[in-house]
C-alpha positions, 0 to 999 in steps of 0.5 A: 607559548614563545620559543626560539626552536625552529619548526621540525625542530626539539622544543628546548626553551618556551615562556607561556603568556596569555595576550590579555585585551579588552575594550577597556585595556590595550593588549599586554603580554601576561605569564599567566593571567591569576597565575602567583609565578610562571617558570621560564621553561629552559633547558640551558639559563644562556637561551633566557636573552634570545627569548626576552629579546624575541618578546621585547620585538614584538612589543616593538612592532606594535603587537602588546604595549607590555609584558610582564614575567612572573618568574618564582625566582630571579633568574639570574644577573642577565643582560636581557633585563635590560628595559625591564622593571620591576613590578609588583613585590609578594611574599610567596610562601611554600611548605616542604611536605617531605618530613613525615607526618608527625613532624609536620603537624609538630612544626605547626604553631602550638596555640594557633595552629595545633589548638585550633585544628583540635579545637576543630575535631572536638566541634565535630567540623566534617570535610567535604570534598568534590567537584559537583556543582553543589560544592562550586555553588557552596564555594562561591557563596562563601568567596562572595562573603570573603570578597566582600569582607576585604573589599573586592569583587569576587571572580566570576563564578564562570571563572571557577567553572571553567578551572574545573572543566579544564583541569579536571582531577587536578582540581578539588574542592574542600568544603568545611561544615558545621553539622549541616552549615558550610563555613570555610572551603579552599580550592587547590590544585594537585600536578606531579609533587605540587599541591597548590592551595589558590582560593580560601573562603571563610564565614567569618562567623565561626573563625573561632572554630579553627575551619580553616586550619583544619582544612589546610591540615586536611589539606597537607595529609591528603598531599602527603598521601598523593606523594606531593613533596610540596605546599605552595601557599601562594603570595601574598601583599606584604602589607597583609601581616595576617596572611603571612603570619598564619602561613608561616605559622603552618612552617611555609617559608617565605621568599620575595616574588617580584614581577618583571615589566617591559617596558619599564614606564611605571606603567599600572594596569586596571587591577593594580588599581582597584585594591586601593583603600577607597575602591575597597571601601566601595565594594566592601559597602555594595550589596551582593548581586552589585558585588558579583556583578562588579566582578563579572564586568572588572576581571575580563580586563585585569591579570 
């Protein structure tokens, strides 16, 4: 963490990054590496330039080619802005969870929504939720399914290995099962009045069962009864109309996430590259042990 507070003295301002670099990649300032947004961490808005400018100093000494913010929000019209460019655009979409119950589950979408996690009760679809091993392994067999689906490579499965010994109870896993056979499952992380649901997998196979809006409906009362007031849904592409649309359909409302980058080059870094129509061709068409392996050698350079 960067702050301008002296030592001895009150922490009042910090922005978080990780120094991302490998062999492949020169080292670039990112806050935070597969975080969605990062809030700055001010106390008064004003102290916002002497941080910018400390960070833009060590990129001038030569310590990081780049950073890059990912601030949920424009933080203002600030002067320290000054070098930097916009980055990548998401729509970031959130779901008030301070309505009760009843309310919410009517402010779903009636056909899409509604019918499909009834649909879902009627099969018989059973949560199951943990932390063990056997619920990771599940996980991860299914993310190897969607990745592959939408051509990318899946995280390494130590990624998610390490999410869990890190953030402990604040990390679940929801398995959804049809009598015996797992065919959806989301990852989501739970701090204060904040649920965040980050990771969904999905045999494809069964969509027609409604999986997976009955594991985020799962998902809301489980929040509501820990006194969440909030679903962050995460971002998502703007050209990913089904995304979008299916998380609007569960109420979340939508704002414009934009990235801010020092300097301001165009500069692409390897992960903006490999989401291209071809590269998902690619990986679409590798076989599993290929498709993992891929995704152990690519994510230690992208963030």
């Amino acid at each position: 963490m960067y702050t301008t507070a002296g030592a001895g003295e009150a922490l009042r301002n910090g922005l978080v990054f990780s120094k991302v670099e490998s062999w492949l990649v020169r080292p670039r300032l990112v806050s935070l590496p597969f975080s969605d947004h990062v809030d700055t961490l001010l106390d008064d808005p004003g102290e916002l330039p002497s941080l910018i400018a400390l960070l833009k100093a060590g990129q001038s000494k030569g310590q990081w080619r780049s950073i890059e913010l990912r601030p949920p929000a424009n933080p203002g019209a600030v002067t320290s802005w000054t070098g930097f460019g916009d980055g990548q655009s998401y729509f970031l979409h959130r779901l008030d969870l301070r309505p009760d119950l009843g309310e919410l589950f009517r402010g779903l979408q009636k056909d899409s929504i509604q019918r499909k996690i009834r649909r879902a009760e009627r099969e018989g679809l059973v949560c199951d939720e943990g932390r063990s091993e056997s619920h990771l392994d599940t996980f991860y067999r299914l993310t190897v399914m969607t990745r592959r689906r939408h051509g990318l490579p899946p995280p390494p499965l130590e990624w998610f290995r390490n999410v869990l010994a890190c953030l402990g109870e604040h990390v679940l896993i929801r398995v959804i099962r049809k009598e015996d056979r797992p065919i959806a499952a989301i990852l989501t992380l739970h701090f204060k009045q904040t649920m965040v649901y980050k990771y969904g997998c999905s045999d494809a196979r069964f969509h027609n069962l409604g999986a997976m809006p009955f594991v985020l409906w799962k998902t809301i009362m489980d929040a509501k009864r820990w006194g969440a007031t909030e679903l962050d849904l995460g971002r998502s592409d703007p050209g990913n109309v089904g995304l979008t649309t299916f998380k609007e359909r569960f109420g979340a409302v939508r704002s414009v996430l934009t990235y801010k980058k020092f300097p301001d080059r165009g500069l692409r870094v390897f992960g903006d590259a490999w989401s291209g129509g071809v590269a998902k061709r690619i990986f679409g068409a590798l076989p599993r042990g290929l498709q993992v392996m891929a995704g152990r050698l690519i994510y230690p350079h992208i963030g």
